[in-house]
C-alpha positions as CSV (number, residue, x, y, z in Angstrom):
1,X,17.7,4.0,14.6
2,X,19.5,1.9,12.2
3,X,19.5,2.4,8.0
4,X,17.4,-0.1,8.0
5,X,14.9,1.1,10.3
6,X,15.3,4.6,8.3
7,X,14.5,3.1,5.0
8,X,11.5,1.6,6.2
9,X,10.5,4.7,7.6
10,X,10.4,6.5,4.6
11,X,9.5,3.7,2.7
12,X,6.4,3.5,5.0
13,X,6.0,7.6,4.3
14,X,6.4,7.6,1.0
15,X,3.7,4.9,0.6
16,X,1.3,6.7,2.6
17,X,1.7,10.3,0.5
18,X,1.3,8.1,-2.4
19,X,-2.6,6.4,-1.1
20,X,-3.4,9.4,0.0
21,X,-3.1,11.0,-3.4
22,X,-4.6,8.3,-5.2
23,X,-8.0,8.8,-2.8
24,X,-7.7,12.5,-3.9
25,X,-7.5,11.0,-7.6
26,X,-10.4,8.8,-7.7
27,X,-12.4,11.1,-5.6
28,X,-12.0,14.2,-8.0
29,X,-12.8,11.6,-10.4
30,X,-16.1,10.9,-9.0
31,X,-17.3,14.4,-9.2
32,X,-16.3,14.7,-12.7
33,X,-18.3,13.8,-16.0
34,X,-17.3,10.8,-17.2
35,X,-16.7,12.9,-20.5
36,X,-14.8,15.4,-19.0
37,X,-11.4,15.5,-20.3
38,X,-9.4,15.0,-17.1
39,X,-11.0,11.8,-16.4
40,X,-8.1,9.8,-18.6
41,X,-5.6,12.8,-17.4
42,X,-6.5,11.2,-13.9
43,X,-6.5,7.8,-14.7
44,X,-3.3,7.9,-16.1
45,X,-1.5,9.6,-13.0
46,X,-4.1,6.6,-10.6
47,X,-2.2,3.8,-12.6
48,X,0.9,5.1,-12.3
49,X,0.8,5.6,-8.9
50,X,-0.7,2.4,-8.2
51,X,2.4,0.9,-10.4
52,X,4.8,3.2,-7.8
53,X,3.0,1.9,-4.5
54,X,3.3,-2.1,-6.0
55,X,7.2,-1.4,-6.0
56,X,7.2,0.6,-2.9
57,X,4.8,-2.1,-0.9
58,X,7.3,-4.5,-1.9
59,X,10.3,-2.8,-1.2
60,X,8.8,-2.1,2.4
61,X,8.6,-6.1,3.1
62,X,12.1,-6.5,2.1
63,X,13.1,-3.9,4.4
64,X,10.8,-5.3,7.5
65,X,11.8,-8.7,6.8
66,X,15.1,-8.0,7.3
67,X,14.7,-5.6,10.4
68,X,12.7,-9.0,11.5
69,X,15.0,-11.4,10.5
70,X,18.1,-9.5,12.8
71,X,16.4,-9.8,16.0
72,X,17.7,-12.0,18.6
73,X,14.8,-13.4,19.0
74,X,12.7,-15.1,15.9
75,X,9.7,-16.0,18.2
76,X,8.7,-11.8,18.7
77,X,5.0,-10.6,17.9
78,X,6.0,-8.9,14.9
79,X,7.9,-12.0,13.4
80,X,5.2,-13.8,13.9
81,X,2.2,-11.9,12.7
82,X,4.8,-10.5,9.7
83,X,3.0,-12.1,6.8
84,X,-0.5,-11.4,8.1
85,X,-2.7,-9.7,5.5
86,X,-4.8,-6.7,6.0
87,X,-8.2,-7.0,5.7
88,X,-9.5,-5.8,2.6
89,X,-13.0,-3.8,3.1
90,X,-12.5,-2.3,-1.0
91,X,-16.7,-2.7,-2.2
92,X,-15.4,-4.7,-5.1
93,X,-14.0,-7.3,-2.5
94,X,-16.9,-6.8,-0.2
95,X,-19.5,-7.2,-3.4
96,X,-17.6,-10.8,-4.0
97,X,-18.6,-12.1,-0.5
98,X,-14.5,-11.7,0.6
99,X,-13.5,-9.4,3.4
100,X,-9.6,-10.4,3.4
101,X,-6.9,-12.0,1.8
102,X,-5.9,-14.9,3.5
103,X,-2.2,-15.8,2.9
């Protein structure tokens, strides 16, 4: 496995601890009181960790556009379908009438 191919391992890693702990944020925060004095405590560690994944999702393109751009061959599935988006099944996008971003 090349550096590369390592970095965007652990890039891919480290992104996925971080959503996992920002479910495990917002759904403590739903069983709390809104009052309760963790909610902010919470909040705060949510937007920082949404701030880290931002960096780290970006970082993480870098790295696959590179892997993609050193194939031999430009025409592969993955360099093709590289910029496709995700769908995005969040209720706020699903309460606007959009199911995915479209590049």
């Amino acid at each position: 496995m090349s550096e590369v191919e390592e970095d965007l391992k652990a890039t891919a890693e480290a992104i996925t601890v971080g959503a996992r702990r920002l479910v495990a944020i917002e759904a403590a925060k739903l069983e709390l009181d809104p009052k309760d004095p963790m909610v902010p405590v919470l909040s705060a560690e949510s937007q920082e960790i949404s701030r880290r994944l931002v960096v780290q999702t970006e970082v993480e393109d870098a790295l696959a556009t590179t892997l993609a751009d050193s194939l031999p061959d430009q025409d592969t599935v993955a360099s093709r379908h590289h910029r496709r988006r995700v769908p995005d099944s969040s209720p706020a996008r699903r309460s606007k009438g959009r199911t995915s971003d479209r590049a």
